[in-house]
N, C-alpha and C positions, 0 to 999 in steps of 0.2 A: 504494500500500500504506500509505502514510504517512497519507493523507488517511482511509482505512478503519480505521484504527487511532486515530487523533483523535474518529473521531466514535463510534466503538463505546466509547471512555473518558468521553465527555461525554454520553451515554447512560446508560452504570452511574453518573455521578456523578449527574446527572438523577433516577437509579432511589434510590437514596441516600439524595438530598435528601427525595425524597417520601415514601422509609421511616421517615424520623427522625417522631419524635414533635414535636407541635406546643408550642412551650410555650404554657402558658395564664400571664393577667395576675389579681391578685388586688384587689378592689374591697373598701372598705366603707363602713356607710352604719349614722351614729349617730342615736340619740335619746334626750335630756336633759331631764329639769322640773330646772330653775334651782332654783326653790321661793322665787319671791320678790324674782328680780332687780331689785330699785326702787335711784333712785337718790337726792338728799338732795331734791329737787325737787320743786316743787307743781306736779302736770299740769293744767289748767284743766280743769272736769269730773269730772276723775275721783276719786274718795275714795281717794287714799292718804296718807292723814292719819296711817296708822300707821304707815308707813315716812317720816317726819320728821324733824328734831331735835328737837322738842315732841312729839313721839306718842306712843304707849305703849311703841314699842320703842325711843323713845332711836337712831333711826338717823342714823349721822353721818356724816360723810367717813372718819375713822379705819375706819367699820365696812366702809363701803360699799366700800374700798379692797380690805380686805381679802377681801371676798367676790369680789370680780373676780379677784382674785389666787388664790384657791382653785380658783373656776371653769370658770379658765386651764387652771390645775395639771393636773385632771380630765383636760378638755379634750384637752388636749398627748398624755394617754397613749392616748389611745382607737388599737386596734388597731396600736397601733405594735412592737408584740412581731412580729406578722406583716408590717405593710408599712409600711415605710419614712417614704411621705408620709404616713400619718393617713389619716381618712376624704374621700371625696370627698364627702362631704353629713353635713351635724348638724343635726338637728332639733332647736328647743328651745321649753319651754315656759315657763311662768310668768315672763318679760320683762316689761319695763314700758312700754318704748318704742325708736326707732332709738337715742337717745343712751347709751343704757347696754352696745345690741350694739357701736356704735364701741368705746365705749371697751372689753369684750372681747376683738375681736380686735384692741385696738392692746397686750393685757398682752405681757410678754416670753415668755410663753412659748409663746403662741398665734402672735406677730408673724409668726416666719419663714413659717407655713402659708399667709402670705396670703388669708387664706377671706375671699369679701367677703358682700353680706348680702341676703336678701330679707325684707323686715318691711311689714307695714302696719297705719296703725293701727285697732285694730277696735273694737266697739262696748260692749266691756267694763267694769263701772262701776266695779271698781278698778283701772283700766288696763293689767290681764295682757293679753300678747297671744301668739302662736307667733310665732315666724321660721325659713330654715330659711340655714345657713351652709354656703356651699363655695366647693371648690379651685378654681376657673377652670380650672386647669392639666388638672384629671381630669373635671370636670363643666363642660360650658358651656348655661348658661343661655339659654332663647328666648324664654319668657314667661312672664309669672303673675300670680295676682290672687287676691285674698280674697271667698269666695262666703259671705256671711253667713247666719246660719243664721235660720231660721222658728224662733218660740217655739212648741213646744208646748201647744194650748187655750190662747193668750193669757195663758201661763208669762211676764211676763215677768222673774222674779227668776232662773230659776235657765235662761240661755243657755246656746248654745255659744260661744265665741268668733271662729267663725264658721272657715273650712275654706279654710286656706292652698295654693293650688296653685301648682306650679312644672314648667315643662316645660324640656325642655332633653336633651344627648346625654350618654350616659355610657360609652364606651368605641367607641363611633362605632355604640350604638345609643339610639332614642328614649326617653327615661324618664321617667314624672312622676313625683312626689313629691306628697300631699297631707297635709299636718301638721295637727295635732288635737289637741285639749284639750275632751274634753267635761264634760257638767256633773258635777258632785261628786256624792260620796254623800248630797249635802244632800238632793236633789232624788232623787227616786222614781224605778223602775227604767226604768217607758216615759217619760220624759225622755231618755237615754239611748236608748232603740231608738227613739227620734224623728231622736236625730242620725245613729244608723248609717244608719236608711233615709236622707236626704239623703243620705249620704258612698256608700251602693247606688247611687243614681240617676246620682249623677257619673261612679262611676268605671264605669256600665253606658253612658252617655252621652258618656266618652271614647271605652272600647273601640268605641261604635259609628261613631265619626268615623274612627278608624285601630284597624282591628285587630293592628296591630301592636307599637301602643303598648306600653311596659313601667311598670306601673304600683306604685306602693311606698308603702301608708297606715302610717302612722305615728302616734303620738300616745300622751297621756297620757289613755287612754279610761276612767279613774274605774270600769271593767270588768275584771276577768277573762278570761282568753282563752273560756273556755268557759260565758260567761252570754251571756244572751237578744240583750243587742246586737250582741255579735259573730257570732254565729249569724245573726243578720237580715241582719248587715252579706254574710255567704256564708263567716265562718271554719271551716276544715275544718283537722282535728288533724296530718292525715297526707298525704302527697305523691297519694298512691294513689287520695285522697276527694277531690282536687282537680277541679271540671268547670271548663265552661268560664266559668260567670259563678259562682264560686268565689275565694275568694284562702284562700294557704297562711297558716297562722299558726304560726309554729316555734316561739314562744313558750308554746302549748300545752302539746305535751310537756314545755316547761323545768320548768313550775309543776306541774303535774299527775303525772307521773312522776317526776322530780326534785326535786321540792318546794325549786326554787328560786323566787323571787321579786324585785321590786323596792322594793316599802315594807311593813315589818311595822308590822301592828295589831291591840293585844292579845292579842299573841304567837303571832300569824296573818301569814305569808308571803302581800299579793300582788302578783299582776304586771298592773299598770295600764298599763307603759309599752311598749305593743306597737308592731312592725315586721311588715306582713303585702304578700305580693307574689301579682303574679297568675300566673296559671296558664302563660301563655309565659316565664316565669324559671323552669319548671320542666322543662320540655322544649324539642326546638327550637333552633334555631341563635342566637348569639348572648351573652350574659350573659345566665348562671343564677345561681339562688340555691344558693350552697354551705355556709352554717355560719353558727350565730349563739352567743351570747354575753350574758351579763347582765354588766356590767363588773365586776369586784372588787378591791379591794385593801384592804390592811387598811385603812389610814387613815382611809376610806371610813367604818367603825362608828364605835362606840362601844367603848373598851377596856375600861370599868369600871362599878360602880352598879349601879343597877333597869333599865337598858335596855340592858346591857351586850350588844353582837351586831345592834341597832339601826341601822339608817343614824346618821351622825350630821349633825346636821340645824342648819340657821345659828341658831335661837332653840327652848329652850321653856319653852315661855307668852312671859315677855318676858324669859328671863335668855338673854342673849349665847353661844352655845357657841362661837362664831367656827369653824361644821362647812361643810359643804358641801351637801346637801342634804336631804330626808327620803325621796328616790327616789334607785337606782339606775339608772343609763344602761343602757340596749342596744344591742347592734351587730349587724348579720346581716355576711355577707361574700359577694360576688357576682365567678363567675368568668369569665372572659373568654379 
């Protein structure tokens, strides 16, 4: 009777266990343009003569300190309201080189994150490059490389800086990350739907190796969510539009219904710095995409003047604001 009685208890506790709800774990995954990370140093090759102590901007170690010290700052708060550790991935743009990411995450505020680094350098003529920074702890890294991009009709002033990928687990499933910096608005709009189709081909040429892949572009696309490039690239506004050689872009909505943005110009909101995932972060087992975010806090603008509401940005023209950048960060959040 004893023994009928044990196991009809360990049975309902069994029944229980499996009633309770699961908890889920909360992910996130940033991306930053720096806007100019150089450091006092002359790179061989490459023209940045204007981040100097001779240059036009007067760039020094006093400045140069304090721009890592700001970019920490940033850095440190991203998503930390919701969890804990920070992001497990931060995409960044306008870098100069590995020696300026060291010294980033060795600032104090960044230190404890231990993020370590993926950079390489690329073919840039004033030596901007991407990188992408993470937790070890939450992200582990498997491989990655820098696919250089094709100039456009023999463009060659106005590149991409060629298409950072990184492969690796993130919550005990596959993800890649590919980070981006396409050409400015200097350069005409099919410059631009030149890079998306590359960044199409790739990320059609992952999924076709592992359909399972979880894949996450990112970048300072010099685009809008809803112009021509992103459209080529397969951006789709809404969860629902999503097919299978589609990627979601939540930053749509942000700008377009919300008329939030990331850098104003001429008193025009917009959002360059997108985070777009593919179609299995939307359904399906595993990490999903759950919530994104345009970072804010005050400090971030401009309190006063003619651009008062502006990001507030390290130079303009060449006077010193000693700000932070002329972009806003983004974060999505992915559940588990």
């Amino acid at each position: 009777m004893k023994k009928l009685i044990f196991v009809l208890n360990l049975l309902m506790l069994v029944m229980i266990v499996q009633a309770r709800p699961r908890k889920s774990k909360l992910y996130s995954v940033a991306f930053y343009n720096l806007e100019n990370l150089f450091d006092t140093i002359h790179d061989a090759g490459k023209n940045d003569y204007e981040y100097l102590p001779d240059g036009s901007k007067e760039w020094n170690t006093e400045k140069y300190l304090s721009k890592l010290t700001n970019m920490s700052k940033v850095m440190s708060e991203f998503s930390r309201d919701r969890i804990e550790e920070g992001p497990a991935v931060i995409g960044v743009a306008e870098i100069e080189n590995r020696r300026v990411l060291d010294d980033l995450v060795s600032q104090p505020a960044l230190l404890p994150s231990g993020y370590e680094i993926v950079h390489y350098e690329g073919p840039d003529k004033r030596g901007i490059d991407c990188a992408l920074l993470y937790d070890p702890k939450q992200y582990e890294v498997t491989s990655s490389q820098l696919v250089l991009s094709e100039p456009f009709e023999g463009d060659m002033v106005h590149v991409t800086r060629g298409f950072l990928i990184v492969n690796g687990k993130l919550a005990g499933d596959k993800v890649c990350f590919i980070v981006n910096h396409w050409p400015s608005r200097g350069a005409k709009e099919p410059v631009r739907i030149h890079s998306a189709r590359q960044v199409r081909a790739l990320v059609d040429s992952l999924q076709r190796t592992d359909k399972k892949l979880k894949i996450v572009v990112m970048g300072d696309m010099n685009d809008d969510p809803m112009d021509n490039s992103m459209l080529t690239l397969g951006a789709k506004k809404y969860p629902n539009e999503v097919g299978h050689s589609d990627l979601y872009s939540p930053f749509w909505e942000v700008l377009e219904d919300k008329g939030v943005g990331t850098l104003l110009y001429r008193g025009k909101w917009n959002l360059f710095d997108q985070i777009l995932v593919s179609p299995n972060m939307l359904s399906g087992k595993g990490l999903k995409y759950d919530d994104s975010e345009v970072f804010m806090r005050e400090y971030l603008f401009e309190q006063e003047g003619q651009y008062k509401g502006a990001p507030l940005r390290t130079h303009a023209g060449k006077k010193w604001l000693n700000g932070y950048s002329d972009h806003l960060p983004t974060i999505i959040y992915l559940r588990k």
